[in-house]
mmCIF file as gemmi writes it, N, C-alpha and C atoms, coordinates in Angstrom:
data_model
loop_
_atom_site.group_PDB
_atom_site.id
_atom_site.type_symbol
_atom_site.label_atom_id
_atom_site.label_alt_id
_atom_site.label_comp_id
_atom_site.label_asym_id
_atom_site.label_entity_id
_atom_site.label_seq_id
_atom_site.pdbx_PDB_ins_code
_atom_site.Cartn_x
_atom_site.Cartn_y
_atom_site.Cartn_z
_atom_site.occupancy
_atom_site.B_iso_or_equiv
_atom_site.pdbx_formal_charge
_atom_site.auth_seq_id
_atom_site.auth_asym_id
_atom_site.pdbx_PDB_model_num
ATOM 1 N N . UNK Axp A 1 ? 41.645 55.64 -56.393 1 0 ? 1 A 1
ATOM 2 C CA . UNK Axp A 1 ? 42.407 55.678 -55.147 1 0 ? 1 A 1
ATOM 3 C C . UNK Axp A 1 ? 43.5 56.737 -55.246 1 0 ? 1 A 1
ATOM 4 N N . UNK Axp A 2 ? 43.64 57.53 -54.033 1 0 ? 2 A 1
ATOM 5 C CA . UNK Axp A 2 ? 44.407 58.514 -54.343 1 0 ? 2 A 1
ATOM 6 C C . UNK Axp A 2 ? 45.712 58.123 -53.742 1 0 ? 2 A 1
ATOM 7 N N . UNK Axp A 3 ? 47.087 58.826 -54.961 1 0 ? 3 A 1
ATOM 8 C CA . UNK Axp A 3 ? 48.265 57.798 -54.09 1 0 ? 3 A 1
ATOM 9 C C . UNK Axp A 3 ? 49.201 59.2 -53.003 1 0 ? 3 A 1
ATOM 10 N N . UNK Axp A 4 ? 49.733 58.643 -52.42 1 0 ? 4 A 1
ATOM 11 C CA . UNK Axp A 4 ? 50.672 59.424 -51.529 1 0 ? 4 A 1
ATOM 12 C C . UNK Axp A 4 ? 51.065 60.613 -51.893 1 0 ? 4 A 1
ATOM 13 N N . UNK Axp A 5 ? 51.42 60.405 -53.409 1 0 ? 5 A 1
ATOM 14 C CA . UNK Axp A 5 ? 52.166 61.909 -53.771 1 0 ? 5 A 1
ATOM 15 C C . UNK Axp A 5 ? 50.553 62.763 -53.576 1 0 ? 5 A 1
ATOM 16 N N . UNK Axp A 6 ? 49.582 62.435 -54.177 1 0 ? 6 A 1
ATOM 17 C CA . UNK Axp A 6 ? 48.434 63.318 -54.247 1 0 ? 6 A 1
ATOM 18 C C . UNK Axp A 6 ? 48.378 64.009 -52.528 1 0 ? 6 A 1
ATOM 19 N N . UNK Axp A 7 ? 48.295 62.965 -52.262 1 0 ? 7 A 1
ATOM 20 C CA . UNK Axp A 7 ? 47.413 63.489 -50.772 1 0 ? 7 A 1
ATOM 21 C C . UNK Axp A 7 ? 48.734 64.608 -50.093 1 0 ? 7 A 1
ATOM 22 N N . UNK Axp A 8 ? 50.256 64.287 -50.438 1 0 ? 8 A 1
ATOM 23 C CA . UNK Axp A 8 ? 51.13 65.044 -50.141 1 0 ? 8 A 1
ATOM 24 C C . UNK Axp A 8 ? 51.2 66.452 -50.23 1 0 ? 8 A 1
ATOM 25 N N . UNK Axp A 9 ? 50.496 66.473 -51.847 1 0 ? 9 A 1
ATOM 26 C CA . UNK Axp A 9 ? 50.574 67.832 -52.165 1 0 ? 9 A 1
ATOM 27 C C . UNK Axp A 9 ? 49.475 68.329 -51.686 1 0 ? 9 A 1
ATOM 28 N N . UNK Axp A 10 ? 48.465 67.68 -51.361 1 0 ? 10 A 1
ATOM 29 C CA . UNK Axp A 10 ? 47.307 68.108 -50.872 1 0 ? 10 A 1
ATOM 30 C C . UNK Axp A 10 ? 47.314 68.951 -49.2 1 0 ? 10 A 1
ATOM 31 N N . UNK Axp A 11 ? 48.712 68.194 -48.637 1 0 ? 11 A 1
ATOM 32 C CA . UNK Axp A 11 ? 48.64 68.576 -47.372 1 0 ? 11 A 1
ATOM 33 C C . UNK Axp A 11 ? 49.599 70.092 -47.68 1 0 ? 11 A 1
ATOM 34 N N . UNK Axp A 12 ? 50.207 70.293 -48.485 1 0 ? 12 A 1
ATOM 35 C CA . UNK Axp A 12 ? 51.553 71.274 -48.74 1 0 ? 12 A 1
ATOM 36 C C . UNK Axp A 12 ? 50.371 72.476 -48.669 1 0 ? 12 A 1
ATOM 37 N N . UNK Axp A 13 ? 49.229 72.1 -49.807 1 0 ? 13 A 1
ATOM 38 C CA . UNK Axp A 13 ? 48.614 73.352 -49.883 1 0 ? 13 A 1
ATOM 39 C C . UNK Axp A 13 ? 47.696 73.912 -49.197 1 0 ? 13 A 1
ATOM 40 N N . UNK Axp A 14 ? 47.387 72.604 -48.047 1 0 ? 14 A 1
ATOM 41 C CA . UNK Axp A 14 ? 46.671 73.142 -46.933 1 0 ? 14 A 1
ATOM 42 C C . UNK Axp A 14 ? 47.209 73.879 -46.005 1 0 ? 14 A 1
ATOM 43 N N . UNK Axp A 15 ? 48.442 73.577 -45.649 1 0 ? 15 A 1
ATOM 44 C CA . UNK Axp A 15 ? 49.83 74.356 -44.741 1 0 ? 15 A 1
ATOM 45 C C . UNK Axp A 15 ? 50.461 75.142 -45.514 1 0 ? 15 A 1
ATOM 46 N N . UNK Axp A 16 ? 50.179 75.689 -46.911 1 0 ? 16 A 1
ATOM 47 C CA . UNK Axp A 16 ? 50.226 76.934 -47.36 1 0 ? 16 A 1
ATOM 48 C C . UNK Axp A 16 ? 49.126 77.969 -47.212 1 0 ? 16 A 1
ATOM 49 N N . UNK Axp A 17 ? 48.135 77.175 -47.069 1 0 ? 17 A 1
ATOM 50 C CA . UNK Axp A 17 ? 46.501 78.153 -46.876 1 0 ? 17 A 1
ATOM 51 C C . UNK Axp A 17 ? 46.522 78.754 -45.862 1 0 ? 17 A 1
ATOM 52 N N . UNK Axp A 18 ? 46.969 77.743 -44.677 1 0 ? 18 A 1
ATOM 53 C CA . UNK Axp A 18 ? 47.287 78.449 -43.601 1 0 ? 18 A 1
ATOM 54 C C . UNK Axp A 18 ? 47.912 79.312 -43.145 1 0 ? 18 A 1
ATOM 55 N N . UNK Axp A 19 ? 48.916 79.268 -43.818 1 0 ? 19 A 1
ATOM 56 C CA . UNK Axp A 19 ? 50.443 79.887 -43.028 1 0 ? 19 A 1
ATOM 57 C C . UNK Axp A 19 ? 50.105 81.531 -43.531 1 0 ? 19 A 1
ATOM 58 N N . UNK Axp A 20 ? 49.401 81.445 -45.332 1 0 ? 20 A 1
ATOM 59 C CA . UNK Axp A 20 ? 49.21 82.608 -45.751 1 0 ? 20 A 1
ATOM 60 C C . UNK Axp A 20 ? 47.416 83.316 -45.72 1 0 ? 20 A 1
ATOM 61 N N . UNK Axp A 21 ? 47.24 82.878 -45.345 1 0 ? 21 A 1
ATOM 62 C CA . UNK Axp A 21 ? 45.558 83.254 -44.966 1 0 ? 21 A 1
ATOM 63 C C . UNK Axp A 21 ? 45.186 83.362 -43.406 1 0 ? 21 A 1
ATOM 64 N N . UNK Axp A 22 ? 45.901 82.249 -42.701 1 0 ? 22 A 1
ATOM 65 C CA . UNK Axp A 22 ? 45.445 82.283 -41.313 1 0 ? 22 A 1
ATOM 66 C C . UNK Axp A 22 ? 46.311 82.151 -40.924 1 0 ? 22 A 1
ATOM 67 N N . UNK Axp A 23 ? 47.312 83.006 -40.145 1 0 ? 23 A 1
ATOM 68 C CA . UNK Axp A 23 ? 48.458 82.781 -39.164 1 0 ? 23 A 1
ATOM 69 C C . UNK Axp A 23 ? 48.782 82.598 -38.038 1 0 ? 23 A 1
ATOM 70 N N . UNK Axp A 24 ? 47.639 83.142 -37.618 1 0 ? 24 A 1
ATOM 71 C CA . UNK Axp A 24 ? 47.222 82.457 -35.866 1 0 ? 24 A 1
ATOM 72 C C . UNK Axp A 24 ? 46.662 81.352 -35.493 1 0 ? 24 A 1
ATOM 73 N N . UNK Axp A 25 ? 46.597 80.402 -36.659 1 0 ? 25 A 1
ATOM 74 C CA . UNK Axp A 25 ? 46.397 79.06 -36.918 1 0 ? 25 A 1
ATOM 75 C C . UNK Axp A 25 ? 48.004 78.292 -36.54 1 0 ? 25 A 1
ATOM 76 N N . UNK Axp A 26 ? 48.866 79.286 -37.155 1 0 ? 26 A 1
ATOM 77 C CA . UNK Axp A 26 ? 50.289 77.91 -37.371 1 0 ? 26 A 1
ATOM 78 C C . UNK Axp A 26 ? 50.623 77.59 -35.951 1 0 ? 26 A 1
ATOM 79 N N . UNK Axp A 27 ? 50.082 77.862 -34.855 1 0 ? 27 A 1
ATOM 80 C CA . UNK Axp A 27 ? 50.681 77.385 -33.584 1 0 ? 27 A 1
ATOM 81 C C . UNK Axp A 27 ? 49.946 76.044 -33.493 1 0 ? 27 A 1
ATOM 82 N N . UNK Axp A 28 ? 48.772 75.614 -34.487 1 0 ? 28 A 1
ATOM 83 C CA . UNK Axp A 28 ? 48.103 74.261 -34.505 1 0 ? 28 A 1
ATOM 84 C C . UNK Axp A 28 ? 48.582 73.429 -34.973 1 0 ? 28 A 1
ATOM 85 N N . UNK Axp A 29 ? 49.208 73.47 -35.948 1 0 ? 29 A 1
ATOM 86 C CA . UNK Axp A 29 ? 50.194 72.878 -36.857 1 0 ? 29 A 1
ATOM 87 C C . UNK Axp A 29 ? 51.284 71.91 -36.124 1 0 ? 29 A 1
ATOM 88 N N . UNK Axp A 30 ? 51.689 72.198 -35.094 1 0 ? 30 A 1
ATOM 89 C CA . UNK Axp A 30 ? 52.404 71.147 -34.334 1 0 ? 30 A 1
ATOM 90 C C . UNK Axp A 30 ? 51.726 69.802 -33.864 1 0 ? 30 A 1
ATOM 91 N N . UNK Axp A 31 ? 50.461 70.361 -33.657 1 0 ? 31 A 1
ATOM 92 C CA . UNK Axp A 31 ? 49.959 69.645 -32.368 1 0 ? 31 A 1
ATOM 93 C C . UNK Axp A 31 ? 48.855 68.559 -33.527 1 0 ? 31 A 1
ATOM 94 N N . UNK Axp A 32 ? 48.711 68.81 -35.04 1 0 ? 32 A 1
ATOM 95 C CA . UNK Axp A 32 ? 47.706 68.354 -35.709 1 0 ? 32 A 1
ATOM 96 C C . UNK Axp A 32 ? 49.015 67.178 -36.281 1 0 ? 32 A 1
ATOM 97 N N . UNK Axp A 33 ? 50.088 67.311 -36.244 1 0 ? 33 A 1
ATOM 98 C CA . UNK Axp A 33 ? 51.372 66.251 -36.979 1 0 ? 33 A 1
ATOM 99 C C . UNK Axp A 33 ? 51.491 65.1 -35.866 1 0 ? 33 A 1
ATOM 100 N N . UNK Axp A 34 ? 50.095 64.648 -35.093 1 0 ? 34 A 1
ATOM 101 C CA . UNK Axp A 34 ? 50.292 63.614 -34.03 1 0 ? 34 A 1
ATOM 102 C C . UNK Axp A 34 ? 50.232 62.565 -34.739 1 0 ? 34 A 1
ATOM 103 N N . UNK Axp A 35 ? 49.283 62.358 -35.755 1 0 ? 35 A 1
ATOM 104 C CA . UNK Axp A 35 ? 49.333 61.287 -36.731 1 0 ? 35 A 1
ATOM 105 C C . UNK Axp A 35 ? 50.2 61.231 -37.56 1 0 ? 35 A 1
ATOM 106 N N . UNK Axp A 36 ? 51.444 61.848 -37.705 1 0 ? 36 A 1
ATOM 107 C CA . UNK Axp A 36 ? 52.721 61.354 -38.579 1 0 ? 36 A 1
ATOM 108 C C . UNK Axp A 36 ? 53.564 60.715 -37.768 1 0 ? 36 A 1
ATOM 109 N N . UNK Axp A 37 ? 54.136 59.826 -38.402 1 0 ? 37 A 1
ATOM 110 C CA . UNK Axp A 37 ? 55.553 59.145 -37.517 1 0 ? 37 A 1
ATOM 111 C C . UNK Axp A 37 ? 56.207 59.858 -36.801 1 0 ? 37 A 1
ATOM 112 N N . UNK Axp A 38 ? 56.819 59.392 -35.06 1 0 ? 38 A 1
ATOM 113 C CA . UNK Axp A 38 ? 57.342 60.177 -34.879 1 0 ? 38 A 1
ATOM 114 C C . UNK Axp A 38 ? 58.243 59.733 -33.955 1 0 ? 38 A 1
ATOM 115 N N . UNK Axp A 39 ? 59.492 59.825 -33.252 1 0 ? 39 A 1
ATOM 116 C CA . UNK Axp A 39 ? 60.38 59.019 -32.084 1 0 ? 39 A 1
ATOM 117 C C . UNK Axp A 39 ? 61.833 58.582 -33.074 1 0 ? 39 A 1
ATOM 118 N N . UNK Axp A 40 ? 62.379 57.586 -32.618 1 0 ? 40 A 1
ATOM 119 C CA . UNK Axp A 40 ? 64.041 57.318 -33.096 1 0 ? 40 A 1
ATOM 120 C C . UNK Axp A 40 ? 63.888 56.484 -34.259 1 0 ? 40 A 1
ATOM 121 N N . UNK Axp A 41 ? 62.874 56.489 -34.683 1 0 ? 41 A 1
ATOM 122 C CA . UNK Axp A 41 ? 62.899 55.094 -35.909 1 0 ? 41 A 1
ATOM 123 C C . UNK Axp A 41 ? 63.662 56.077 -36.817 1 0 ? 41 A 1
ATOM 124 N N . UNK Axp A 42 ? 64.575 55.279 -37.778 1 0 ? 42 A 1
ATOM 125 C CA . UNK Axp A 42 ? 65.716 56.257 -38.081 1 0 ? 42 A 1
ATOM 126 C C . UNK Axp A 42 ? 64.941 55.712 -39.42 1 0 ? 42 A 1
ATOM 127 N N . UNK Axp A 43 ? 63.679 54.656 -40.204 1 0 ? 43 A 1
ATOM 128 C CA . UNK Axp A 43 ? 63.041 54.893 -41.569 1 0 ? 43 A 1
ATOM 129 C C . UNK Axp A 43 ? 61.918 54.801 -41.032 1 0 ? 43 A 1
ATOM 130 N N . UNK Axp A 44 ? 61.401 55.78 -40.489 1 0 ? 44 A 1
ATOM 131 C CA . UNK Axp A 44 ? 60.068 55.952 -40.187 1 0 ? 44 A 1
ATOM 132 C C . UNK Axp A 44 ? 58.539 55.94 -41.693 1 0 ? 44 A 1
ATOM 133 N N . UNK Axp A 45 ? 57.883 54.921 -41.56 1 0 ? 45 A 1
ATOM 134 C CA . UNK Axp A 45 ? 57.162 54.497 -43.079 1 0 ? 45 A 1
ATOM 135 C C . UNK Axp A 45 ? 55.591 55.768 -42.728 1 0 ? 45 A 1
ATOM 136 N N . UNK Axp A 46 ? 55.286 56.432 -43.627 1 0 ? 46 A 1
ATOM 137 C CA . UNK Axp A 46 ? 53.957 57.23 -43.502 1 0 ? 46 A 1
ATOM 138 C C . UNK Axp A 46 ? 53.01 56.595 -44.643 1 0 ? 46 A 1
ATOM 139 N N . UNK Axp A 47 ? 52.206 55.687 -44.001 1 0 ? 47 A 1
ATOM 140 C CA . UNK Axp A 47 ? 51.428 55.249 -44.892 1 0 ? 47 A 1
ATOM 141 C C . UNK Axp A 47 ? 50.072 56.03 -45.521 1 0 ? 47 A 1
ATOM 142 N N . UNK Axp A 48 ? 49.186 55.257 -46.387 1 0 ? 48 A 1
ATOM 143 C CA . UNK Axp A 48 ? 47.821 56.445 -46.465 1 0 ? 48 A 1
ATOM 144 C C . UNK Axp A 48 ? 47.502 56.735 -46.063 1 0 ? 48 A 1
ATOM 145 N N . UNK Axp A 49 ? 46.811 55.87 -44.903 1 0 ? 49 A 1
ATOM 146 C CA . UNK Axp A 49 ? 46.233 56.488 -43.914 1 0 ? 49 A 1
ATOM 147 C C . UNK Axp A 49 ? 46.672 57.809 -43.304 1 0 ? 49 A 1
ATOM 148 N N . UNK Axp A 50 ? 47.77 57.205 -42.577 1 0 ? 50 A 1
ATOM 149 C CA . UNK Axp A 50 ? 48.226 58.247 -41.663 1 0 ? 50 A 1
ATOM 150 C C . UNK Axp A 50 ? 48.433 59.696 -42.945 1 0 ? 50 A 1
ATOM 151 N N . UNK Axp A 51 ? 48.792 59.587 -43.656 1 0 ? 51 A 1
ATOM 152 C CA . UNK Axp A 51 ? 48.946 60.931 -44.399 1 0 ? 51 A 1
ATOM 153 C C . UNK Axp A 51 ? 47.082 61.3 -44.744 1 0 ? 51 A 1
ATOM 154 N N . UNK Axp A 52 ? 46.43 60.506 -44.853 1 0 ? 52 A 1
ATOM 155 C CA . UNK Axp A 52 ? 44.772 61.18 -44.918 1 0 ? 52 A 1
ATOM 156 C C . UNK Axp A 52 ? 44.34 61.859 -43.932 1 0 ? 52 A 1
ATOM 157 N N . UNK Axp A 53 ? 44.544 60.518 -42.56 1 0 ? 53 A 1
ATOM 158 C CA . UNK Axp A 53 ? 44.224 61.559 -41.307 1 0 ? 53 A 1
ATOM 159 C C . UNK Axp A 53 ? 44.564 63.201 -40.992 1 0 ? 53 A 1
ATOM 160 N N . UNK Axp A 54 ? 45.922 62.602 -41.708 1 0 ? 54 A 1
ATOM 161 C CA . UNK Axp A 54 ? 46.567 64.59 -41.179 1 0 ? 54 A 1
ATOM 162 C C . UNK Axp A 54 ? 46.12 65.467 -42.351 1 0 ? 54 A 1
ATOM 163 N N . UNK Axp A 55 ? 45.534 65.209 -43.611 1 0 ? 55 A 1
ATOM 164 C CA . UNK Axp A 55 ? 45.233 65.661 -44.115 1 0 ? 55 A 1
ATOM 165 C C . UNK Axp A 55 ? 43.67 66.155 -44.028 1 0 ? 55 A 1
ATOM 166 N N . UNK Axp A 56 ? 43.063 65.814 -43.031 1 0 ? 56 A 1
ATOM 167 C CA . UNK Axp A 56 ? 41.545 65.477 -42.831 1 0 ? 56 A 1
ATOM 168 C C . UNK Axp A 56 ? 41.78 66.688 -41.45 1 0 ? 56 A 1
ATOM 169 N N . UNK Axp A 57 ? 42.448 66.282 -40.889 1 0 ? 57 A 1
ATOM 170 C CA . UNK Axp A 57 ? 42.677 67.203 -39.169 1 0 ? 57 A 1
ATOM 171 C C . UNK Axp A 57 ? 43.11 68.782 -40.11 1 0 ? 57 A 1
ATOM 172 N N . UNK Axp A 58 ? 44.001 69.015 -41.245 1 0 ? 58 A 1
ATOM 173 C CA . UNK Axp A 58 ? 44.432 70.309 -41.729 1 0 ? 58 A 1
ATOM 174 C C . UNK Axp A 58 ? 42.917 70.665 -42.24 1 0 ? 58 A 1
ATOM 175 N N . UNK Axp A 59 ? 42.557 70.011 -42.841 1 0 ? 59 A 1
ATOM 176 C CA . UNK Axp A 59 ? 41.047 70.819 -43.404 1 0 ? 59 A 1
ATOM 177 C C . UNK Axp A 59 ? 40.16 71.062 -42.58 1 0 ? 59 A 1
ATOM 178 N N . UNK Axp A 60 ? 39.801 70.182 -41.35 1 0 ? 60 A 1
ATOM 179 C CA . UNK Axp A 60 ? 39.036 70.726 -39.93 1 0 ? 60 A 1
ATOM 180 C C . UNK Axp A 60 ? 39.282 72.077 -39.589 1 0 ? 60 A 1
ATOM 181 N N . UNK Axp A 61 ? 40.971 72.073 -39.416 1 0 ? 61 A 1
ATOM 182 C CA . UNK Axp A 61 ? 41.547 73.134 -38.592 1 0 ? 61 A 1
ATOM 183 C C . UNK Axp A 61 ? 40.81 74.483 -39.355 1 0 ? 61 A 1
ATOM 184 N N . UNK Axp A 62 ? 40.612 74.067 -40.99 1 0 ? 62 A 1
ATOM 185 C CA . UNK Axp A 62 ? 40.267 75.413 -41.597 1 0 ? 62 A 1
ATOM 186 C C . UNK Axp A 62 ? 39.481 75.718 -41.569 1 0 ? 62 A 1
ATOM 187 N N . UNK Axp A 63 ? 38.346 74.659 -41.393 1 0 ? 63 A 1
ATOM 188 C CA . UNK Axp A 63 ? 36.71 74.566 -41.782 1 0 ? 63 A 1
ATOM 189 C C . UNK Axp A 63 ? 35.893 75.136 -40.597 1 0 ? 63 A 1
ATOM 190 N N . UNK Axp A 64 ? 36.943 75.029 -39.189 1 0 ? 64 A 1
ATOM 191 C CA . UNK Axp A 64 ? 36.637 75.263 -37.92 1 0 ? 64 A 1
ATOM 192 C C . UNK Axp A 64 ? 36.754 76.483 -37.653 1 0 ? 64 A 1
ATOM 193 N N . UNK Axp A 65 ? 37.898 77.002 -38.45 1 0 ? 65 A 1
ATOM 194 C CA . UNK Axp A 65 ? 38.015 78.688 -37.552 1 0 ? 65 A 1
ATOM 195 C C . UNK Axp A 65 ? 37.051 79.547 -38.833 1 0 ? 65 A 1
ATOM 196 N N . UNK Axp A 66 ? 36.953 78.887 -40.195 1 0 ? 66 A 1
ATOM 197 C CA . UNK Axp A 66 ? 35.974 79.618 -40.952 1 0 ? 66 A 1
ATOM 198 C C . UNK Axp A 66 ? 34.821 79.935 -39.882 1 0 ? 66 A 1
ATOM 199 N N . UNK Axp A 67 ? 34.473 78.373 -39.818 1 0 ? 67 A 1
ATOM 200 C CA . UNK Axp A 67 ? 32.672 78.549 -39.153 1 0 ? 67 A 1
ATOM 201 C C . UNK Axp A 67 ? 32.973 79.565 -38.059 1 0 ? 67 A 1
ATOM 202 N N . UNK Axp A 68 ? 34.056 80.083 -37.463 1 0 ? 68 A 1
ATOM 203 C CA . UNK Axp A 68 ? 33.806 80.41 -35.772 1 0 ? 68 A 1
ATOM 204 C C . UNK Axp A 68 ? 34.106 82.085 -36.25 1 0 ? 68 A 1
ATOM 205 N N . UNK Axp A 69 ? 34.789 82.511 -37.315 1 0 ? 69 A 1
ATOM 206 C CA . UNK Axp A 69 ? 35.239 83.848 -37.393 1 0 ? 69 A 1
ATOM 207 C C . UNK Axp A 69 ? 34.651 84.154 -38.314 1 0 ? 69 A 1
């Protein structure tokens, strides 16, 4: 089972792949952080899930503009 920190760094280096490989990607990047906490909760909790999902939507984003370009 993979724990939080993993999948964390996992997302860092996907939003590094991006930012430095594909840059006309980072305007997606807002709109893919729908599955992180988000509004006035002042301890907002990010569980596995939700950190897999967004980690699953960052690797689409890449896998998608590979296949298309």
């Amino acid at each position: 089972m993979k724990t939080s920190q993993k999948i964390l760094s996992e997302i860092t280096t996907l939003t590094r792949e991006i930012e430095e490989d594909y840059p006309e990607l980072q305007k997606y990047l807002g709109e893919t952080r729908s599955t992180l906490p988000q509004g006035d909760n002042s301890n907002p909790q990010l569980d596995l899930e939700s950190l897999e999902n967004y980690r699953d939507e960052l690797q689409n984003l890449i896998k998608k503009y590979k296949k298309e370009h």
